[in-house]
C-alpha positions as CSV (number, residue, x, y, z in Angstrom):
1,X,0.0,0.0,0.0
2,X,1.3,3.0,-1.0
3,X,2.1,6.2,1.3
4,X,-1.0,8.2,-0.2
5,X,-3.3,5.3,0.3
6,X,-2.7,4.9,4.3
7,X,-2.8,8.5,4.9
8,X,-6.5,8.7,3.2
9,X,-7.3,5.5,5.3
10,X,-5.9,6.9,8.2
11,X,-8.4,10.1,7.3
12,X,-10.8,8.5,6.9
13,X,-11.0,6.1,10.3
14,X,-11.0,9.7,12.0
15,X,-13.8,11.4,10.7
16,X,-15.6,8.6,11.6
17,X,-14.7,8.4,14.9
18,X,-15.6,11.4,15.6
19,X,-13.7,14.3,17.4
20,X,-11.8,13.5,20.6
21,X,-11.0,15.3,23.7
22,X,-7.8,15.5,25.6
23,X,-8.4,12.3,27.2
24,X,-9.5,10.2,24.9
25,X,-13.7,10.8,24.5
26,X,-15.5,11.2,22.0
27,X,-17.0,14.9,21.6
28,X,-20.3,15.3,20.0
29,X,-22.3,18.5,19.0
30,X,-26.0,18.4,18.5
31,X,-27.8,21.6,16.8
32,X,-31.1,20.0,17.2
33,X,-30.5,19.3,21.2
34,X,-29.2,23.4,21.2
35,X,-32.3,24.4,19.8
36,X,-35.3,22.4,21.9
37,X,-33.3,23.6,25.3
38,X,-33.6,27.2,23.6
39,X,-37.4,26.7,22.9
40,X,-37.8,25.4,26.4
41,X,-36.0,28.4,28.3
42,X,-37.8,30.8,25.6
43,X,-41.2,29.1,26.5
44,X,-40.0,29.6,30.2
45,X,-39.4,33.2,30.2
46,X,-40.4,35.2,26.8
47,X,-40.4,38.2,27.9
48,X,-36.7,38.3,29.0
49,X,-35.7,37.4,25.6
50,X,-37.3,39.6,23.7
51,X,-36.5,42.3,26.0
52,X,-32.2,41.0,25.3
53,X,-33.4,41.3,21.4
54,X,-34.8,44.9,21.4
55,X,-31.7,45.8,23.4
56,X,-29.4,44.4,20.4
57,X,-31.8,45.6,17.9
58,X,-31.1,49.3,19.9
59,X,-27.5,49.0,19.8
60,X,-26.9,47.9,16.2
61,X,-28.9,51.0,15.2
62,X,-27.2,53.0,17.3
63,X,-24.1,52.2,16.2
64,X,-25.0,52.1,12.6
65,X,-26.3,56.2,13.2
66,X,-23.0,56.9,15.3
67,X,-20.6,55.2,11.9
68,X,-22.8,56.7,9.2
69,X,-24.4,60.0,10.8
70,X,-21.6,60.7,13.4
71,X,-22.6,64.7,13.1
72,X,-26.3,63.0,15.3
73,X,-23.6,62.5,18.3
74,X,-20.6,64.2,17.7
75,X,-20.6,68.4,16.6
76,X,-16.3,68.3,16.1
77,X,-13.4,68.2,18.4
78,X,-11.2,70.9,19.6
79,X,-7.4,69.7,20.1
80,X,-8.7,65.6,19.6
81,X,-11.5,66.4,22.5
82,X,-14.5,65.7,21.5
83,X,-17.4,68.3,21.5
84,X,-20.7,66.3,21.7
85,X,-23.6,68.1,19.7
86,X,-26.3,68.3,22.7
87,X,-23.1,70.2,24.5
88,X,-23.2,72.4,21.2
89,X,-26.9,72.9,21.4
90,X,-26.5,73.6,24.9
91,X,-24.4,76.2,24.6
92,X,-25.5,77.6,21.3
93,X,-29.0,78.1,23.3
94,X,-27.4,79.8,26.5
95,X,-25.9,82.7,23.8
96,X,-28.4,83.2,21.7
97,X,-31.0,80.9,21.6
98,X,-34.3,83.4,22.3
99,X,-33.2,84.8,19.0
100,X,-32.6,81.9,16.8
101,X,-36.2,80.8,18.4
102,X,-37.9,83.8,17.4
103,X,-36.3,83.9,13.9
104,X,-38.0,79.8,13.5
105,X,-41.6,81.9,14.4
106,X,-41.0,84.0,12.0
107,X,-39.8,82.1,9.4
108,X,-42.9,79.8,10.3
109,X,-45.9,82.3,10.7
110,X,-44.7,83.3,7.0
111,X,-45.0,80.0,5.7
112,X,-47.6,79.5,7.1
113,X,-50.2,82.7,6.2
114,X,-48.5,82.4,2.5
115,X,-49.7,78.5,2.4
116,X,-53.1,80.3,3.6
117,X,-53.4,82.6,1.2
118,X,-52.1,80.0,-1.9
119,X,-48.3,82.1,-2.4
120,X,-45.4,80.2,-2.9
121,X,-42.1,81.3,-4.3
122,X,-41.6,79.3,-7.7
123,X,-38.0,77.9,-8.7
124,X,-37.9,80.7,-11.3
125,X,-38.2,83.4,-8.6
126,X,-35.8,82.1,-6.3
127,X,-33.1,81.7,-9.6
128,X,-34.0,85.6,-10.7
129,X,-33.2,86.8,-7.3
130,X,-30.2,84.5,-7.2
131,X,-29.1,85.8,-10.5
132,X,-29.5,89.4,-9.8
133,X,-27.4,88.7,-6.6
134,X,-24.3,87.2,-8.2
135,X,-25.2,90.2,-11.3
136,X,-24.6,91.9,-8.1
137,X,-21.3,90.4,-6.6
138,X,-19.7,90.5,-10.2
139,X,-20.0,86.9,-11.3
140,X,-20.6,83.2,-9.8
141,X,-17.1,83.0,-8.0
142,X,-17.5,86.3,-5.7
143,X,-21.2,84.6,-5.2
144,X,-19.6,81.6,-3.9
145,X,-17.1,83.0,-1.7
146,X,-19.6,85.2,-0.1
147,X,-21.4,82.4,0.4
148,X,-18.1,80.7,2.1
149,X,-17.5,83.7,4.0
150,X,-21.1,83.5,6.0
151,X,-20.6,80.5,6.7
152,X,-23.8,79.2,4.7
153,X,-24.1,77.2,1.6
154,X,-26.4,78.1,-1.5
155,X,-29.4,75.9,-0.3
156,X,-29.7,77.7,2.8
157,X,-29.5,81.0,0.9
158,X,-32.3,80.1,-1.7
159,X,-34.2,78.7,1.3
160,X,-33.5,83.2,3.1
161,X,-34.3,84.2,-0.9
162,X,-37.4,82.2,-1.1
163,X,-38.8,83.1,2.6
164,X,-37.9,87.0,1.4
165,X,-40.4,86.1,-1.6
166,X,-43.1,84.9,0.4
167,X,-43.1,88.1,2.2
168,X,-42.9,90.7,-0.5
169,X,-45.8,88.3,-2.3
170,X,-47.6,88.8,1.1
171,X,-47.1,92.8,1.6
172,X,-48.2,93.7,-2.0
173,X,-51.4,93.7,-1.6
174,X,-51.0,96.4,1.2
175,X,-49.3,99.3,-0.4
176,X,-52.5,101.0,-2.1
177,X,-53.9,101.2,1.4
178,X,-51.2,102.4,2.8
179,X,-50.5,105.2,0.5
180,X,-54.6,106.0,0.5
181,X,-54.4,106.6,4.0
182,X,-51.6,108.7,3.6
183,X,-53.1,110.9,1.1
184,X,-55.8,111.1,3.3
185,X,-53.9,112.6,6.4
186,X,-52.5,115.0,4.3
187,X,-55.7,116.0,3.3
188,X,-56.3,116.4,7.0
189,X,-53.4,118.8,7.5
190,X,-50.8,116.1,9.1
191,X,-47.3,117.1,8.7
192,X,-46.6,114.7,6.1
193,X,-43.3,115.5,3.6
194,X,-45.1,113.2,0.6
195,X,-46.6,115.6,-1.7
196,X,-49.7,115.1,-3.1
197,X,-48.0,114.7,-6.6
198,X,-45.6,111.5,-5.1
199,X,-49.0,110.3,-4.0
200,X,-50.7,109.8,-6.8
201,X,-48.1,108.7,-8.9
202,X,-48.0,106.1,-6.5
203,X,-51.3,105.1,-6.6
204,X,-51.6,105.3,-10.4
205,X,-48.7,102.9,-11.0
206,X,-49.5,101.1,-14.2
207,X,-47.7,97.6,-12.6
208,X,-47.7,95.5,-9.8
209,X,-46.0,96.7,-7.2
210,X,-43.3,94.3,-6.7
211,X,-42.2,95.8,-10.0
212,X,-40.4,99.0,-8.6
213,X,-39.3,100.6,-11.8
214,X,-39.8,101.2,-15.0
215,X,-38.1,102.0,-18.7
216,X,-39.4,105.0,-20.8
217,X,-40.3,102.0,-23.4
218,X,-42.4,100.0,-20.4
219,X,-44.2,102.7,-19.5
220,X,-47.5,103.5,-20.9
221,X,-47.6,106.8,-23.2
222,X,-50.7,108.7,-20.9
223,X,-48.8,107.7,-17.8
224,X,-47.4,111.1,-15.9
225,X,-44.8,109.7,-13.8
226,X,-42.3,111.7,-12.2
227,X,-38.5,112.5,-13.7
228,X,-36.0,110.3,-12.3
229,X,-33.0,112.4,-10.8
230,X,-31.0,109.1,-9.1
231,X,-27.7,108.1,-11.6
232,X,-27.6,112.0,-12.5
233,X,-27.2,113.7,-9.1
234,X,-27.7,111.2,-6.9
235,X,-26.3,107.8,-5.8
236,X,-26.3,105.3,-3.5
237,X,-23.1,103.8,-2.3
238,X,-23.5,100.3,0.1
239,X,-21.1,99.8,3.1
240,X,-18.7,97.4,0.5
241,X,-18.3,99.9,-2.0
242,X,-20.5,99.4,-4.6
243,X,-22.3,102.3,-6.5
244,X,-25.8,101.6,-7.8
245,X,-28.5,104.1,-9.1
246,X,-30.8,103.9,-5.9
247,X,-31.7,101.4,-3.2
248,X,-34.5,99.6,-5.3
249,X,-31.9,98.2,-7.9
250,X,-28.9,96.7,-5.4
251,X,-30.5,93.4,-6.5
252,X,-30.4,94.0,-10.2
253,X,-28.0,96.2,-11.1
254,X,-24.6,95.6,-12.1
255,X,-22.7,97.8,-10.0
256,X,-18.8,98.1,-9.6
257,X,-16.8,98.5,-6.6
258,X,-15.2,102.4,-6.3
259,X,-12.2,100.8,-4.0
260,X,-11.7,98.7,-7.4
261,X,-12.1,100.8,-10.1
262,X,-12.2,104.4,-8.5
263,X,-15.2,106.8,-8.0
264,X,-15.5,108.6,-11.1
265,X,-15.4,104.9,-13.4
266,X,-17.9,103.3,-11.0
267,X,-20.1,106.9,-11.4
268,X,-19.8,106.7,-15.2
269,X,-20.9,103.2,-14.7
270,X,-24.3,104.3,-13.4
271,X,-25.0,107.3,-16.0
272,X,-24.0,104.9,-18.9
273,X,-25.9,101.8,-18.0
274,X,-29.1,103.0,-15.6
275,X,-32.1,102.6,-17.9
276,X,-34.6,103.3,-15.0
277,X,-36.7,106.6,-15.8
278,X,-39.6,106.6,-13.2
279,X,-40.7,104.2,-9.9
280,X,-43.4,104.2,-7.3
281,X,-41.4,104.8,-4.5
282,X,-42.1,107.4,-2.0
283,X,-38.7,108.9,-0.8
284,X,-37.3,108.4,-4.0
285,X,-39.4,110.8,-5.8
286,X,-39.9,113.5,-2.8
287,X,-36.2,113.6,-3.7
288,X,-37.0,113.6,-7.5
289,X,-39.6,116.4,-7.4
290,X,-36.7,118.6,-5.5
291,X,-33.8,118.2,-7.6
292,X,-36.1,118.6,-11.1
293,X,-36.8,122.1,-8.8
294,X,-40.9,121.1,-8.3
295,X,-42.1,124.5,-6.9
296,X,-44.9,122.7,-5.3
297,X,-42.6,120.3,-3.7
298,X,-40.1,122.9,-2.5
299,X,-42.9,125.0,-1.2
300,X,-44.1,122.3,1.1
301,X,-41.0,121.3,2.1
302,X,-40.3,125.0,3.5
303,X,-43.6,124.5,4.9
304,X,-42.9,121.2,6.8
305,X,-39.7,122.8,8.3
306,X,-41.0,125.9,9.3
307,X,-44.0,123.7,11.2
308,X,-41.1,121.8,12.8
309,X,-39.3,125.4,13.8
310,X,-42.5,126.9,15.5
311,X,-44.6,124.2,16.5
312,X,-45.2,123.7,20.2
313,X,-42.4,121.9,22.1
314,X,-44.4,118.9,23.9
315,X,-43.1,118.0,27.2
């Protein structure tokens, strides 16, 4: 018999025998026996085993959130020392947490009377206001790093544009009253700097109001709005440096920056490309009136301050 032969026969006389312990018995393992004693103690006490299996159940999900959602448990480290996120939360509502509350009201009392009254802010409103913004910033990278630099990204800031729709969509219903009962107290003698002119101009608007200007081609022909003055002898320069025509077009205009370019480039800007000729806003054309030298306007201005000079000092 060859070599190959006894060791197979050799093999096989073992797995036959069985496994044996150290001293000398046989060892046998019975899945069926494992089971029925299982059954028995399961039968004996349920309850404790399916309380053990909820508590498994607990910690494999648990762990699965920690390993694939670790921002649920963990808000960073500082120097490899953990900083858990209820101890962020903690602290983030000992600093300022009335206000961050109040701004949630807000933000969900305006949802919540636009849903009432059937507004919404459309995916084409949110992108024009987006658009205008980075027109604004001079192109998609300064967008982007703004965006960086407040520590946001660009859904939350469609989610600020949309919310800023709802609420213009919810006020522009309002402004006729408004300036009606304006008119109407200055009918009644109230010191009130609008003149009657701005007033009407106002109310006669040929557009919705949440368009807040108008191009001498946009405007009807029998329309008698009031001379623009802004981009001629007026501008409006914000806190970065940017020169637009007036406060109504920071979100459309193309402005450039006078630290960048210098103040008489970023002037000529405005003259050459401000196509704006008239717009229902109050203060702008109280200011308009006086610098295309309205007699009427000047004369109740002089009135206004001479009421403020004389008037009764009250206590």
């Amino acid at each position: 018999m060859s070599k190959a032969e006894k060791i197979k026969k050799s093999t096989k006389k073992t797995s036959n025998k069985g496994l044996i312990d150290g001293k000398g018995k046989k060892l046998s393992f019975k899945f069926s026996a494992l089971q029925k004693t299982l059954r028995n103690k399961y039968n004996q006490k349920p309850l404790f085993y399916w309380t053990g299996v909820i508590i498994i159940l607990i910690l494999v999900v648990l762990f699965s959130l920690f390993w694939f959602k670790k921002s649920i448990f963990l808000a960073g480290t500082i120097n490899g020392r953990l900083v858990t996120t209820p101890q962020f939360y903690s602290k983030l509502a000992q600093s300022n947490g009335e206000e961050v509350f109040d701004a949630i009201v807000r933000e969900t009392l305006i949802k919540q009377e636009a849903a009432k009254k059937g507004l919404e802010a459309s995916t084409d409103d949110i992108d024009k206001k987006l658009k205008a913004l980075e027109d604004r910033l001079g192109g998609k990278e300064n967008l982007d790093l703004a965006i960086s630099q407040n520590n946001t990204n660009l859904k939350e800031l469609k989610e600020q544009i949309s919310l800023q729709i709802l609420v213009e969509k919810l006020l522009e219903d309002k402004v006729n009253v408004t300036d009606k009962e304006i008119k109407e107290y200055k009918k009644k003698g109230y010191p009130i700097f609008t003149s009657s002119e701005n007033l009407d101009c106002a109310l006669k608007w040929p557009f919705s109001y949440s368009k807040g200007h108008a191009t001498r081609q946009e405007l009807p022909s029998d329309f008698r709005y009031i001379p623009c003055a802004y981009s001629k002898q007026k501008f409006i320069v914000d806190a970065d440096g940017y020169v637009y025509p007036c406060f109504p077009l920071n979100e459309e205009f193309h402005a450039l920056n006078l630290k960048e370019v210098g103040v008489k480039r970023a002037i000529e800007h405005v003259r050459k490309h401000n196509t704006c000729v008239a717009c229902p806003h109050l203060t702008n054309n109280d200011y308009n009136l006086l610098f295309n030298l309205s007699l009427k306007q000047v004369s109740e201005q002089v009135k206004l301050n001479l009421h403020e000079v004389f008037a009764p000092k009250q206590n």
